[in-house]
N, C-alpha and C positions, 0 to 999 in steps of 0.2 A: 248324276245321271242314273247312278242306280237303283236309286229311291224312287225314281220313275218307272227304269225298269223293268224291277221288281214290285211296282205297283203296290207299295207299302203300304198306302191309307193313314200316315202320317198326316199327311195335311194336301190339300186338292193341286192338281198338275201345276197350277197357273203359278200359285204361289212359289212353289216349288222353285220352278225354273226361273221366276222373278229371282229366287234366293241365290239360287244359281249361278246365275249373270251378272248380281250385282255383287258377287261374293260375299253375301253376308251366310252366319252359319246358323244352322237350326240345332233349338237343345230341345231334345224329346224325352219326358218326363212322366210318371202317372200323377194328375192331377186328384186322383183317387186315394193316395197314400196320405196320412194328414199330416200337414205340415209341410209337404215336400217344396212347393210351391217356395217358401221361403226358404228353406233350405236350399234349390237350388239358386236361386239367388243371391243368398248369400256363401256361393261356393262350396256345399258344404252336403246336398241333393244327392239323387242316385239321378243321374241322365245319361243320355249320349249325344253327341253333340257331331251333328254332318255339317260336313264343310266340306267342301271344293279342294279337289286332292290337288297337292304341290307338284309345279311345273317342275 
């Protein structure tokens, strides 16, 4: 909800809230750094990762 918000420009409302509801979690990255891409993939990236806070 707060990525809403706070009108973050991570990624567009619809998706968001989809992510939201279906609890899956978003990892936000700069796809600008080189290499990051795989590196967060393979656990290892600079990201942050929103997820749906615990009940």
């Amino acid at each position: 909800d707060r990525v809403l918000a706070d009108n973050l420009k991570v990624m567009d409302a619809s998706a968001v809230a989809l992510c939201r509801d279906s609890d899956i979690p978003i990892v936000v990255f700069s796809i600008r750094d080189e290499g990051n891409l795989a590196a967060v993939i393979g656990g290892q990236g600079t990201a942050t990762i929103v997820r749906k806070p615990q009940a």
